[in-house]
MIVO-236584 format. One record per residue: residue number from 1; y, z, x of N, C-alpha, C in turn. Coordinates in steps of 0.02 Angstrom, whole numbers, plus 50000, padded with zeros to 5 digits. Layout:
BEGIN
<pt NUM <Y Z X> <Y Z X> <Y Z X>>,
...
//
This chain:
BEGIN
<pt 1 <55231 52347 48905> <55178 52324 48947> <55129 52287 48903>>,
<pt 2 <55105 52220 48907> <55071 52174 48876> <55012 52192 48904>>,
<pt 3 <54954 52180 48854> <54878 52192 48857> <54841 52118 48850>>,
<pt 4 <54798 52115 48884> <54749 52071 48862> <54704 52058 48831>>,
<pt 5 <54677 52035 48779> <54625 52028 48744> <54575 52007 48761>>,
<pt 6 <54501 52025 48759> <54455 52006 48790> <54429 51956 48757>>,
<pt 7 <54391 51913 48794> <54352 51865 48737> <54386 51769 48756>>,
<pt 8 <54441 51774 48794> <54458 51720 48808> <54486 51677 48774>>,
<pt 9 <54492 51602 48794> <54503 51550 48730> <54444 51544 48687>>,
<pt 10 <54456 51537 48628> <54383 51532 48566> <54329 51456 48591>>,
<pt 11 <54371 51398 48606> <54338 51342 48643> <54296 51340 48686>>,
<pt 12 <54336 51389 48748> <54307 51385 48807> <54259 51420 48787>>,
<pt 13 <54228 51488 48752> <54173 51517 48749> <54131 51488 48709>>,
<pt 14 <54155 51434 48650> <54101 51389 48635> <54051 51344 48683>>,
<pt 15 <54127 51309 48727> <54075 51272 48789> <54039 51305 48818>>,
<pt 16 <54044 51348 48840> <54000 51395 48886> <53930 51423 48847>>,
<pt 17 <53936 51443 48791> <53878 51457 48768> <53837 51400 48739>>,
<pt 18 <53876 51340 48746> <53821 51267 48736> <53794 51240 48803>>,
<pt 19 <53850 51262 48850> <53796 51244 48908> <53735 51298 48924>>,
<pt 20 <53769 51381 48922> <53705 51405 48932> <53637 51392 48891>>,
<pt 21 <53638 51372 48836> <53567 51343 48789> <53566 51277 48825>>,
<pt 22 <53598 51241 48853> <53561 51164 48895> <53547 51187 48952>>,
<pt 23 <53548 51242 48989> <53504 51245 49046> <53446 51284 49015>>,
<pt 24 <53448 51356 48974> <53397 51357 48927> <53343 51302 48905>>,
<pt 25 <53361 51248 48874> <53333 51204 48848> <53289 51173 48914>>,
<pt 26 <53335 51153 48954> <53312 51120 49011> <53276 51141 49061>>,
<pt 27 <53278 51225 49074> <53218 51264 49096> <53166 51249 49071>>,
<pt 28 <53161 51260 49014> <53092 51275 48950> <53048 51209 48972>>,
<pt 29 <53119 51151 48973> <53075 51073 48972> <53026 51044 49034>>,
<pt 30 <53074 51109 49097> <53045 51108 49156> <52989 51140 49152>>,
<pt 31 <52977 51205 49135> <52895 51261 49118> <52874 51200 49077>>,
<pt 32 <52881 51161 49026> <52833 51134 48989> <52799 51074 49042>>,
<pt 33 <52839 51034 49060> <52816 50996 49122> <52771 51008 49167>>,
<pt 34 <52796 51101 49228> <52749 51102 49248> <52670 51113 49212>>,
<pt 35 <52698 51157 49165> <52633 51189 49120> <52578 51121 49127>>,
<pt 36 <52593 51084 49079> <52565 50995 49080> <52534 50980 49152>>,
<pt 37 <52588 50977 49223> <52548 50957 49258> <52501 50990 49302>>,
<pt 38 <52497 51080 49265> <52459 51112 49284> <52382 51113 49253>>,
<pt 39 <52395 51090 49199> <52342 51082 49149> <52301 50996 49160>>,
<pt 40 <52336 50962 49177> <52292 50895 49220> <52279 50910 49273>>,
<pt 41 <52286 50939 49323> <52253 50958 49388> <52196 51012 49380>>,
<pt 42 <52186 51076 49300> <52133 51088 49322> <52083 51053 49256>>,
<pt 43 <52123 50989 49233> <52062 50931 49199> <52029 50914 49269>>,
<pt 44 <52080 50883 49308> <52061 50834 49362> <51997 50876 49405>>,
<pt 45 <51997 50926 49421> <51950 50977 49460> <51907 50995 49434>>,
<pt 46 <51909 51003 49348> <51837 51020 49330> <51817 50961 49320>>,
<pt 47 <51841 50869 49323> <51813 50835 49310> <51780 50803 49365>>,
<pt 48 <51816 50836 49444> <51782 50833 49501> <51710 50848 49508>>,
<pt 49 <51734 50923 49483> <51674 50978 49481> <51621 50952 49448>>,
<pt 50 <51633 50909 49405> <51549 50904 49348> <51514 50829 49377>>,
<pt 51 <51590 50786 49424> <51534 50724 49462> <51503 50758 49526>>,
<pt 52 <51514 50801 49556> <51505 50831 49644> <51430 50866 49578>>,
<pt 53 <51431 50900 49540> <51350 50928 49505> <51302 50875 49495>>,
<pt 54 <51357 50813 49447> <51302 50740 49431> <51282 50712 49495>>,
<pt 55 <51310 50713 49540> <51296 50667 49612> <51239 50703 49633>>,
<pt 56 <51252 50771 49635> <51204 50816 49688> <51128 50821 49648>>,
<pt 57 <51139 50795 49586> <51087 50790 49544> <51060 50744 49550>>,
<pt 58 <51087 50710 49534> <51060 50625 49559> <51020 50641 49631>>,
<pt 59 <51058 50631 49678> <51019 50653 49756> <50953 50696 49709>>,
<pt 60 <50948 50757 49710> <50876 50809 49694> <50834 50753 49666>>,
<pt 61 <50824 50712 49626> <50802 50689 49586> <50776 50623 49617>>,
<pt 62 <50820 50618 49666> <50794 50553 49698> <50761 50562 49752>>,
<pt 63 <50755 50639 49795> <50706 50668 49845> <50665 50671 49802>>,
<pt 64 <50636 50706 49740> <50592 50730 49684> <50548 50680 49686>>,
<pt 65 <50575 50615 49669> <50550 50557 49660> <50519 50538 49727>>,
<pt 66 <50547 50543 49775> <50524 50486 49851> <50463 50554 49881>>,
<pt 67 <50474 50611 49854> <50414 50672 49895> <50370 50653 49823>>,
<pt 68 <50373 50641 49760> <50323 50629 49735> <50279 50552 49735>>,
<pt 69 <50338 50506 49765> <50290 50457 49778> <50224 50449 49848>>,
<pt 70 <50284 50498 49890> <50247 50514 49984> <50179 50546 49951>>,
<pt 71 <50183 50605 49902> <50113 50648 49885> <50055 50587 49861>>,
<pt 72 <50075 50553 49812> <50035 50518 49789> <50039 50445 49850>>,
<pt 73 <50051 50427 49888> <50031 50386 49956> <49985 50413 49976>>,
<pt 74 <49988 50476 49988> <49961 50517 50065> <49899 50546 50029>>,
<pt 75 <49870 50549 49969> <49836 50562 49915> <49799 50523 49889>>,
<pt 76 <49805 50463 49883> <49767 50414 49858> <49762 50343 49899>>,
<pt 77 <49823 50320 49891> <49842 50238 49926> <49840 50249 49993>>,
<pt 78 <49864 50289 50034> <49862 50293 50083> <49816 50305 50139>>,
<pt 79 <49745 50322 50104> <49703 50347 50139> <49641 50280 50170>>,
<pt 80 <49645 50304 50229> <49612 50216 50262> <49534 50271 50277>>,
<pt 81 <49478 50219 50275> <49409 50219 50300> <49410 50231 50347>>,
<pt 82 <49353 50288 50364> <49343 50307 50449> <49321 50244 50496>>,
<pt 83 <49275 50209 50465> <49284 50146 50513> <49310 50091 50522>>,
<pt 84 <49385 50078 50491> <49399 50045 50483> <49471 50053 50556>>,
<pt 85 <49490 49995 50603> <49522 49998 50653> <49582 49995 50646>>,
<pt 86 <49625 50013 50584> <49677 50042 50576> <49697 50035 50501>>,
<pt 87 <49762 50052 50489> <49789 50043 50404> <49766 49994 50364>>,
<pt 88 <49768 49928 50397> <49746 49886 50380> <49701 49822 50399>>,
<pt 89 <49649 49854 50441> <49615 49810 50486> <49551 49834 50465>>,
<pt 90 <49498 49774 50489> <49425 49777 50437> <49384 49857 50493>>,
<pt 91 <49321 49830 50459> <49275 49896 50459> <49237 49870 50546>>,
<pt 92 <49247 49951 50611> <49211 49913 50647> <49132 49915 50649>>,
<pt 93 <49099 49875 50642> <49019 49890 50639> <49016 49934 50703>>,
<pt 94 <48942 49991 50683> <48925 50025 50741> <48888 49987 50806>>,
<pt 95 <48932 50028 50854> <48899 49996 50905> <48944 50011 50978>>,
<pt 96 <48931 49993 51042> <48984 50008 51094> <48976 49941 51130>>,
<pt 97 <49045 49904 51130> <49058 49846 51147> <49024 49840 51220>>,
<pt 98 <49013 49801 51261> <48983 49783 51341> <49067 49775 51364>>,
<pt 99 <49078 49804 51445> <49129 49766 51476> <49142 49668 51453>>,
<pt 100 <49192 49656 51428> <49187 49555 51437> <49168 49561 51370>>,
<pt 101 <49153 49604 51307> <49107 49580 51252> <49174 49537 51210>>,
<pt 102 <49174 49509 51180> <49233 49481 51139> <49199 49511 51081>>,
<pt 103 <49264 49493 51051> <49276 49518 50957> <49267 49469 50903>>,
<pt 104 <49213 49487 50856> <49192 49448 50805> <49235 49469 50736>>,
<pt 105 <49300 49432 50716> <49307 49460 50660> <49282 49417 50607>>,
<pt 106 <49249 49457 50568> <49226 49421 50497> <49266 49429 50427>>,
<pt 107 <49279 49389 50404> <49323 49401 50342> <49295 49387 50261>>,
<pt 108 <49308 49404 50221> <49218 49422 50149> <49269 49417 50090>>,
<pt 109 <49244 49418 50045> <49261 49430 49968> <49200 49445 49949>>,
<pt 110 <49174 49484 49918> <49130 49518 49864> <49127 49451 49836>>,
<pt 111 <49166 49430 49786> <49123 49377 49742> <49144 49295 49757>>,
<pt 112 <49149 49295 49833> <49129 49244 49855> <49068 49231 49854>>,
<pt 113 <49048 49160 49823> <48972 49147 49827> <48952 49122 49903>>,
<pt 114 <49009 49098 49949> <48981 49056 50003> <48983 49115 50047>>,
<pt 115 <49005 49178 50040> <48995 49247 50071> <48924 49277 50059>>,
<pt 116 <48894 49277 50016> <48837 49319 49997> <48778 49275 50029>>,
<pt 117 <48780 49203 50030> <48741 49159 50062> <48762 49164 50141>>,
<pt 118 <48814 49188 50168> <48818 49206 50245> <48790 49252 50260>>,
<pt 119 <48810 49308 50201> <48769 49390 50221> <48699 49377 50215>>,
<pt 120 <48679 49349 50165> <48612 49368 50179> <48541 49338 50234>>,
<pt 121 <48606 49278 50272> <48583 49229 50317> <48607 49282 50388>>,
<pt 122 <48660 49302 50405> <48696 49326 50468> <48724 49388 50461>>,
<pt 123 <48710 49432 50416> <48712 49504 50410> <48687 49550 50449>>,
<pt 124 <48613 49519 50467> <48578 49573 50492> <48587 49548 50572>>,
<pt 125 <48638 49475 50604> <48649 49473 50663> <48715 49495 50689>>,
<pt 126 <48737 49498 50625> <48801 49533 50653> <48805 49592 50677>>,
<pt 127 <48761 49640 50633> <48751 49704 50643> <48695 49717 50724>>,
<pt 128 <48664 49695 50735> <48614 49648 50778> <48678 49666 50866>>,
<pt 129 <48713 49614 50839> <48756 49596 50901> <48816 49646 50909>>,
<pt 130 <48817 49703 50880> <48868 49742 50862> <48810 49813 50903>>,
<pt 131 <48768 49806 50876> <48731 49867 50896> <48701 49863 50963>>,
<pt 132 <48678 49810 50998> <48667 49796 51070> <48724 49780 51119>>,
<pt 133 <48796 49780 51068> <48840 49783 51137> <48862 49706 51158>>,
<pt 134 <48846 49681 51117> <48865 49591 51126> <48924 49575 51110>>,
<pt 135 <48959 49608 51049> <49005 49613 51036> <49035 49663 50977>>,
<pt 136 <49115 49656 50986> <49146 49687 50926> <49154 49670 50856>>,
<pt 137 <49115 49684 50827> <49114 49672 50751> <49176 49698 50703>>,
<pt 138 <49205 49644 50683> <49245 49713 50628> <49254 49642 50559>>,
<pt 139 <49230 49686 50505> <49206 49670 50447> <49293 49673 50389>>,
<pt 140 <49315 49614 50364> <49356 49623 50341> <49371 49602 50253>>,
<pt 141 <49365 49662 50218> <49344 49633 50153> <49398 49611 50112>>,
<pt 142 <49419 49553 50059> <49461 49533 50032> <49461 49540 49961>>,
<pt 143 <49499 49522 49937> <49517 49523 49861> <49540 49487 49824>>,
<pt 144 <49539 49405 49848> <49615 49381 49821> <49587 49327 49770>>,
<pt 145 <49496 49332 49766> <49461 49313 49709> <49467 49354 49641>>,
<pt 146 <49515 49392 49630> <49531 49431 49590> <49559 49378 49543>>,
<pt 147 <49610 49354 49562> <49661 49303 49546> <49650 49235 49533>>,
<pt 148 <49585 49226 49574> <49575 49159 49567> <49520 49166 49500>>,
<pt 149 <49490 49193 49485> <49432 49231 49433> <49479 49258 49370>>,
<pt 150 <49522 49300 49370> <49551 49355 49322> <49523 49401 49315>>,
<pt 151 <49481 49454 49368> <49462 49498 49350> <49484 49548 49397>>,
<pt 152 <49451 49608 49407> <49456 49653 49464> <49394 49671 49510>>,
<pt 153 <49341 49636 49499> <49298 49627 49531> <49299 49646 49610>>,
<pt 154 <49329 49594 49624> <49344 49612 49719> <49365 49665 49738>>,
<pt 155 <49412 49686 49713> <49451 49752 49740> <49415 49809 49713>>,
<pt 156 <49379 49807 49663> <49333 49893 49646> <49262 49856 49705>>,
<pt 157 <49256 49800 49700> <49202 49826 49763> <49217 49835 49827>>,
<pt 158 <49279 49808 49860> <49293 49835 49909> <49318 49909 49914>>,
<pt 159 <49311 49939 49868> <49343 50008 49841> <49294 50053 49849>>,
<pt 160 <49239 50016 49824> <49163 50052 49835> <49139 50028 49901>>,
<pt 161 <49152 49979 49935> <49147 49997 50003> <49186 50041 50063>>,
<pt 162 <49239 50064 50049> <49270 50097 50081> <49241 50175 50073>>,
<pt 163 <49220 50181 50007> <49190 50238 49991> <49134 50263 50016>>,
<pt 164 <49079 50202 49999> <49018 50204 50056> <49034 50222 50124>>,
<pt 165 <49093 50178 50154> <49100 50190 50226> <49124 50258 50236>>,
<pt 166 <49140 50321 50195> <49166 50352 50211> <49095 50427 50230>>,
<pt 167 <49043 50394 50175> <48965 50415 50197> <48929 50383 50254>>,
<pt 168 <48961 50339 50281> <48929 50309 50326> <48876 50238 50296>>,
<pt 169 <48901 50235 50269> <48873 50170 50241> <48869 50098 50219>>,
<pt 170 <48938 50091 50242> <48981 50014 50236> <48928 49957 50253>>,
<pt 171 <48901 49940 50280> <48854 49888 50291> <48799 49898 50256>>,
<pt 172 <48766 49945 50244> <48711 49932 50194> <48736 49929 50106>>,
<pt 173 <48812 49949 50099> <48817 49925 50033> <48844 49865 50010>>,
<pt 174 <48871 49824 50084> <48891 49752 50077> <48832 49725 50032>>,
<pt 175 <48761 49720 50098> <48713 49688 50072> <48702 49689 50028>>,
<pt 176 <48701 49756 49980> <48673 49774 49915> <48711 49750 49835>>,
<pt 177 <48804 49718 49858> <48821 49711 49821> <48802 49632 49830>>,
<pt 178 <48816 49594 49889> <48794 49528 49896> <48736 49531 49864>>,
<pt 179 <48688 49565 49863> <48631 49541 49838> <48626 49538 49767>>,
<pt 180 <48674 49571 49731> <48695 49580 49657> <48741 49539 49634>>,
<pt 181 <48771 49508 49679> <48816 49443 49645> <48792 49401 49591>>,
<pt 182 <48827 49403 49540> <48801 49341 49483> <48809 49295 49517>>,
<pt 183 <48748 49259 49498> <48711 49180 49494> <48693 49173 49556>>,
<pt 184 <48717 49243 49586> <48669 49224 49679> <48609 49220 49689>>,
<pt 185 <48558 49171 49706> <48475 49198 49693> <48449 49166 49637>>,
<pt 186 <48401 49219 49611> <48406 49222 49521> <48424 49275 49480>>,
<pt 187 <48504 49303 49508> <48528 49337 49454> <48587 49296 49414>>,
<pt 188 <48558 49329 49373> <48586 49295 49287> <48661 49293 49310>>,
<pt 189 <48707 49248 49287> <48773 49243 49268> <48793 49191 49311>>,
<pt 190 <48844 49196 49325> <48893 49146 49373> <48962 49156 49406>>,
<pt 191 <49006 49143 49438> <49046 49148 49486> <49106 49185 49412>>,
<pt 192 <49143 49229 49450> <49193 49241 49392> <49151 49326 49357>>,
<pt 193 <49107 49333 49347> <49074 49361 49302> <49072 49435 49327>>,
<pt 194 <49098 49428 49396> <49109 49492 49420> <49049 49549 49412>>,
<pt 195 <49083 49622 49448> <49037 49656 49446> <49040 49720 49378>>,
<pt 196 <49000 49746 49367> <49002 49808 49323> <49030 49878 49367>>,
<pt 197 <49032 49931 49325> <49038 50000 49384> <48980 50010 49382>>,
<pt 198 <48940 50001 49337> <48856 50019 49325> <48830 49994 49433>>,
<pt 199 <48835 49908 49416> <48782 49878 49456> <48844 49901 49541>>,
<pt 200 <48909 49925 49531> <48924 49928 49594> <48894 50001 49621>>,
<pt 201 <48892 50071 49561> <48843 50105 49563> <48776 50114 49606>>,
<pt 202 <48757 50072 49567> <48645 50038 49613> <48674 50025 49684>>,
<pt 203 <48722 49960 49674> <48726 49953 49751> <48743 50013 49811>>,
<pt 204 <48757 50051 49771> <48787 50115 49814> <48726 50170 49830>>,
<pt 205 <48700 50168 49784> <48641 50216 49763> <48591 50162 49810>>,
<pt 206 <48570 50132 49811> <48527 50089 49861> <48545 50073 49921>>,
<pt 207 <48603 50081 49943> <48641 50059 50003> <48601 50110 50041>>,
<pt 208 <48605 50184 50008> <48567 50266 50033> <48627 50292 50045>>,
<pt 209 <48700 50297 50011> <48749 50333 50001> <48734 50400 49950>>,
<pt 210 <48733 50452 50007> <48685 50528 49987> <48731 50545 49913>>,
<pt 211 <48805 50554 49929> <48837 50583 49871> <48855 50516 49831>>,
<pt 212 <48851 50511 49788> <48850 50478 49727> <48913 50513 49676>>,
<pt 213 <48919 50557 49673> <48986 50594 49621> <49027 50574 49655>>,
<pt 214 <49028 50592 49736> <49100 50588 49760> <49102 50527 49784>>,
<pt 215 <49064 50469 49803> <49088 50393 49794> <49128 50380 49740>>,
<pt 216 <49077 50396 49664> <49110 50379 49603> <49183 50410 49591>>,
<pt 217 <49192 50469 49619> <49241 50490 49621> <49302 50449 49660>>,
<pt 218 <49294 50433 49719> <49341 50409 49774> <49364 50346 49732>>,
<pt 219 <49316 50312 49696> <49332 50239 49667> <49370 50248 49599>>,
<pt 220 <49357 50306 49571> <49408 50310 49497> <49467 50336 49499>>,
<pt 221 <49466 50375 49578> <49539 50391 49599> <49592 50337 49641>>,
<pt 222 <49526 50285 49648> <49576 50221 49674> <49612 50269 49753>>,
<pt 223 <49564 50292 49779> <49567 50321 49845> <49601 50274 49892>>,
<pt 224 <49557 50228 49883> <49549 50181 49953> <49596 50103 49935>>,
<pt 225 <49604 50118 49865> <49659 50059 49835> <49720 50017 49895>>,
<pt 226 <49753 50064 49910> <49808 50042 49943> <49767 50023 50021>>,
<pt 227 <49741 50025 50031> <49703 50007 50115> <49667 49944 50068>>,
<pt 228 <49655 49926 50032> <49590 49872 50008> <49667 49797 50012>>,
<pt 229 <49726 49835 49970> <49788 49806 49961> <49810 49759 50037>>,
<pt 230 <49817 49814 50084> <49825 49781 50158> <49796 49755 50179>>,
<pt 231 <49730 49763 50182> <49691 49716 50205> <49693 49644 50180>>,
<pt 232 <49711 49647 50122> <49708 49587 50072> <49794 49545 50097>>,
<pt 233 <49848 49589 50117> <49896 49569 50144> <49905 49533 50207>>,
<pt 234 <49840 49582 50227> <49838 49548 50302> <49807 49486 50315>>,
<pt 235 <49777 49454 50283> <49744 49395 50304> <49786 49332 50272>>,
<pt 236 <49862 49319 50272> <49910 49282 50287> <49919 49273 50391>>,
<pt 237 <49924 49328 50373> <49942 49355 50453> <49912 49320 50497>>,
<pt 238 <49842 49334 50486> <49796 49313 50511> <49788 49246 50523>>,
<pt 239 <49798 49212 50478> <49769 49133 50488> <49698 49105 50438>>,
<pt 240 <49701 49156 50398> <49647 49146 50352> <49657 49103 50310>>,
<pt 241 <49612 49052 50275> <49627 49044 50210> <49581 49035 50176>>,
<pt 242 <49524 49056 50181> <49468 49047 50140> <49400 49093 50158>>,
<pt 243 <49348 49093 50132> <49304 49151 50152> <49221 49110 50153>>,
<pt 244 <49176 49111 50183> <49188 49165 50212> <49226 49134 50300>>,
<pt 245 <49250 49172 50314> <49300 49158 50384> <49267 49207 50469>>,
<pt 246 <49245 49157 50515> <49241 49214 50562> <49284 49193 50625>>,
<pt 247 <49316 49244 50645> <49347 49215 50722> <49329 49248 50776>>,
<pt 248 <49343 49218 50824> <49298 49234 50885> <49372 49261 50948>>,
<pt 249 <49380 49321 50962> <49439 49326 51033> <49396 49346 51096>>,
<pt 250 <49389 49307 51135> <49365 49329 51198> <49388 49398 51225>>,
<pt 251 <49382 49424 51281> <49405 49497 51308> <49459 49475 51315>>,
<pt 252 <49486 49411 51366> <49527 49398 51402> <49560 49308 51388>>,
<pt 253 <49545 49307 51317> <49561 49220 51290> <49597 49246 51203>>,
<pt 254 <49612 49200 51194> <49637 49200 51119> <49594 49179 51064>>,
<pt 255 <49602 49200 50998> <49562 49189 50959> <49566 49130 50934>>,
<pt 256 <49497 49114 50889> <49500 49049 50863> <49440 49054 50815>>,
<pt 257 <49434 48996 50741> <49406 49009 50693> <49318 48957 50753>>,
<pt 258 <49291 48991 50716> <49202 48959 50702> <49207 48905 50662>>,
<pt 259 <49166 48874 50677> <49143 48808 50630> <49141 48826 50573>>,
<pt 260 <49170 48807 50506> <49124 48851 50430> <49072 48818 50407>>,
<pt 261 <49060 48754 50417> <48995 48726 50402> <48940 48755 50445>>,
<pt 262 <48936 48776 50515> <48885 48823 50536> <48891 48879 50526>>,
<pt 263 <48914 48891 50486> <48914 48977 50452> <48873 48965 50389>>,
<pt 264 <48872 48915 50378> <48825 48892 50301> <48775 48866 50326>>,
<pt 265 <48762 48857 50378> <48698 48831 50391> <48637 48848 50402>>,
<pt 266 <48573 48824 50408> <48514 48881 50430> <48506 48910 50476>>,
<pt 267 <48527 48887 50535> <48530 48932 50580> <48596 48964 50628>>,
<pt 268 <48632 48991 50557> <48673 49031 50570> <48667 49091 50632>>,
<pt 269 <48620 49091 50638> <48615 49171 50680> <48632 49150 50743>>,
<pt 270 <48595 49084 50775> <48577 49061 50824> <48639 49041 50837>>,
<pt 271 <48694 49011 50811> <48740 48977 50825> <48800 49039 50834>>,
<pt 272 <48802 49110 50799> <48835 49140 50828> <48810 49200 50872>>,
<pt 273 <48764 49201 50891> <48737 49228 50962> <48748 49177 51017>>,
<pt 274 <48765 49103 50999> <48792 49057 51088> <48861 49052 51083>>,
<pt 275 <48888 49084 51008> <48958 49089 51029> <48993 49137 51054>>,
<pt 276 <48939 49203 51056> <48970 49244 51079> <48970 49246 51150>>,
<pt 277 <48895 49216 51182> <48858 49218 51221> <48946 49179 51291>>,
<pt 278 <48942 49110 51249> <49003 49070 51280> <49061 49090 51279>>,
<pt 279 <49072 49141 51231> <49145 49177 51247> <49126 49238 51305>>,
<pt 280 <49091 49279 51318> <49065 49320 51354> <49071 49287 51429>>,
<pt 281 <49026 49240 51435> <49024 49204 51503> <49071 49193 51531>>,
<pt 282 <49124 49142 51464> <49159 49091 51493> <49132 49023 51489>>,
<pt 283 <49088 49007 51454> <49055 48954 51463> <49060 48921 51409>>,
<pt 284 <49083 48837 51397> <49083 48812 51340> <49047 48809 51281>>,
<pt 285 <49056 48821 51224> <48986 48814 51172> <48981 48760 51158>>,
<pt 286 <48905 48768 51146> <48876 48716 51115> <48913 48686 51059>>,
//
C-alpha cells in the first residue's frame, strides 16, 4: 500500500507562497492608500474648519466695526439741533406761521462778508417776520468758505451755532459772530482770517448762552459736525450757489430766489416784508 507525502510538488509550493506575499504586498499597498486618503480628508476638514473660524471672524469684526461706527454716528455726527427742521435742513426761527404765511429760507456762511452786511441790515426783520407770524423763517448755515479760504472757520462756527441753538440761542449768536467777522466794520483783519475759539467763545458768551462749558464742550466733541456737513450738502439740492441766498415758497406756489442786489441794499427790510406780503396775498411784487 503506497503513502503519500505531504508537501506536494516543491514548484507548486514556491508559486503559491509568492503569490500569497503579492496579495500580502498588495493589501498593505491598499491600507497605505486608504491610510493617505484618510489623512487628506482630515487635512481637507481641518482646513475647512480654520476658513468657517477665519470667515466667522471676519463677519464679528465687521459687525464690531459697523456698531462702532453706528455708536460714534448716534454720539456725535449724528446729532441734529432742536431747531433745526430736520437732519439736514436750516434752523426754524421762533415763531407760529399765520394760515397762507409762506417760507423764507435764508442761506449764510459765517465768513461771508456779503452775509454779515445782510445780518446786520435784515436780521432783526427776519426774526421780526418770524415772530408775528408773517412767515416761516428757517436759517440755513454753510461752510463751503472753508475751501474757498483754507481754513475751518465756517464749520466751527456753524458748530457753535448749533450749540447755542441747543441753549436756545441760535439767532442771537449769528449776530454776535457776524458782528466779529474780520474786516467787517472796524474790525481788524480781512476775509480768509477766520475766526479764533477765543472770539467764537465771546460770541457765545454775549449771544446770553447760560452754559458756556457745555457749548465749549458740544464744539470740541464736534457734536453737531455731521448735521453742519448736511446742511452744507444740501444746498446743491437746493439751487444755491452763493450766499448770502434767500428764497421765498408761497403756502400754495413754488419757490424762487429774491433779488441779491436787494438783499444788499438799504432798504433791505422793506423789500422783504412786500415780498412776503405778495407771496401771502397773491399779489405781484413790487
Amino acid at each position: 500500500m503506497s503513502k503519500k507525502r505531504p508537501g506536494g510538488h516543491p514548484a507548486r509550493a514556491g508559486q503559491a507562497q509568492d503569490a500569497a506575499e503579492a496579495r500580502r504586498a498588495k493589501a498593505a499597498a491598499l491600507r497605505q492608500r486608504e491610510l493617505a486618503r484618510e489623512r487628506s480628508r482630515r487635512v481637507l476638514l481641518i482646513s475647512v474648519a480654520v476658513l468657517v473660524v477665519l470667515a466667522l471672524a471676519a463677519v464679528v469684526a465687521v459687525l464690531v466695526a459697523r456698531q462702532r461706527d453706528d455708536s460714534t454716528t448716534s454720539t456725535t455726527e449724528g446729532l441734529t439741533p432742536p431747531s433745526a427742521t430736520g437732519p439736514a435742513g436750516g434752523y426754524l426761527l421762533a415763531g407760529d406761521a399765520a394760515a397762507g404765511a409762506p417760507t423764507l429760507d435764508v442761506w449764510l456762511d459765517y465768513q461771508c462778508p456779503y452775509c454779515a452786511q445782510f445780518e446786520a441790515a435784515a436780521g432783526g426783520t427776519l426774526q421780526e417776520l418770524a415772530a408775528s407770524g408773517q412767515a416761516r423763517v428757517v436759517v440755513h448755515t454753510l461752510s463751503f468758505l472753508d475751501d474757498n479760504l483754507g481754513n475751518d472757520a465756517s464749520t466751527r462756527a456753524a458748530e457753535g451755532a448749533a450749540a447755542a441753538d441747543a441753549q436756545g440761542r441760535f439767532a442771537q449768536y449769528g449776530e454776535e459772530v457776524f458782528a466779529r467777522q474780520p474786516g467787517f466794520g472796524d474790525n481788524p483783519g480781512s476775509e480768509g482770517d477766520g475766526y479764533t475759539d477765543e472770539e467764537l467763545r465771546a460770541a457765545a458768551e454775549a449771544a446770553g448762552v447760560g452754559d458756556l462749558d457745555a457749548w465749549q464742550q458740544a464744539v470740541e466733541d464736534d457734536t453737531y459736525l455731521g448735521y453742519v456737513q448736511r446742511v452744507q450738502e444740501s444746498m446743491a439740492e437746493a439751487g444755491v450757489e452763493g450766499t448770502p441766498t434767500v428764497q421765498i415758497t408761497p403756502a400754495d406756489g413754488e419757490t424762487s430766489a429774491l433779488d441779491p442786489e436787494q438783499l444788499l441794499g438799504s432798504g433791505v427790510g422793506d423789500y422783504l416784508r412786500e415780498q412776503v406780503a405778495a407771496a401771502t396775498t397773491g399779489t405781484a411784487a413790487p
